[in-house]
Phi, psi and omega in degrees: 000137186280118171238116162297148149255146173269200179167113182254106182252143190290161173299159181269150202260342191224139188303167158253149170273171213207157166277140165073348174221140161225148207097141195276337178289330180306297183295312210276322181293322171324304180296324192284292199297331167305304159346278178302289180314323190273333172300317182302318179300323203267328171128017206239138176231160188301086177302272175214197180220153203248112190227118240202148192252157180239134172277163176220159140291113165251142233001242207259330177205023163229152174239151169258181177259160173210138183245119176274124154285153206198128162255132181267141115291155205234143082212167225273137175292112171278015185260127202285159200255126178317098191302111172282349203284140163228189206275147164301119193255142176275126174341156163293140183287125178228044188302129211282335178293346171281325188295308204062358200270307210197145173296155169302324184285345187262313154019082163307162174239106187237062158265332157294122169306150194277125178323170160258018162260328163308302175327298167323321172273319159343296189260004195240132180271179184275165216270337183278002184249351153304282170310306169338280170332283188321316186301151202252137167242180222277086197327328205263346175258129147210176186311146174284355165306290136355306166272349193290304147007277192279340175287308191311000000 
């Protein structure tokens, strides 16, 4: 993926003079093009131009809009783009001669996942926890707390 930066610089507000041009629309494109061509020298290429509102303070407590022209520039990043996905880390070696504990063959292997019927007896409760739940209990056995209450 290509990713650009920009640069927004103001538009010249007035022509340059020149050897050969005259006339103010002449200088001012003059001033445009001088513009561009030194962003272009720089590596920067020509988007678009802008025209954009500005607030400003006019005397002690009030502002006007005032609209600034802007030209954009463009150009490509060279820098390479940093890969989000991420890396895989390789197990730690755990080999029985380090270990000492177990042969390669008793060795579990537990890079492999767990069935889905194992996950299922895990996670599935037992008949004796069941049987908990349901019961109901016995109105006539309770706490002596319980009778002290109810005498009271």
């Amino acid at each position: 993926m290509q990713r650009y930066e920009y640069k927004v610089i103001p538009a010249p507000s007035k022509g340059l003079k020149s050897k050969g041009i005259k006339g103010t629309e002449a200088r001012f494109a003059h001033a445009i093009e001088t513009t561009m061509n030194e962003m272009g020298n720089a590596g920067w290429t020509y988007l678009r131009a802008d025209i954009l509102p500005s607030e400003e303070r006019q005397g002690l407590t009030s502002t006007t809009t005032v609209y600034r022209t802007l030209l954009v520039f463009q150009r490509l990043i060279k820098e390479p783009v940093e890969d989000t996905a991420p890396a895989l880390i390789a197990a730690p070696d755990t080999s029985p001669e380090e270990t000492g504990d177990e042969t390669a063959e008793d060795a579990p292997d537990d890079t492999t996942p767990p069935s889905a019927a194992t996950l299922a007896a895990t996670l599935a409760p037992t008949n004796d926890a069941l049987d908990e739940d349901t019961q109901t209990p016995d109105p006539d056995e309770g706490d002596a707390e319980d009778t002290d209450k109810a005498n009271r």
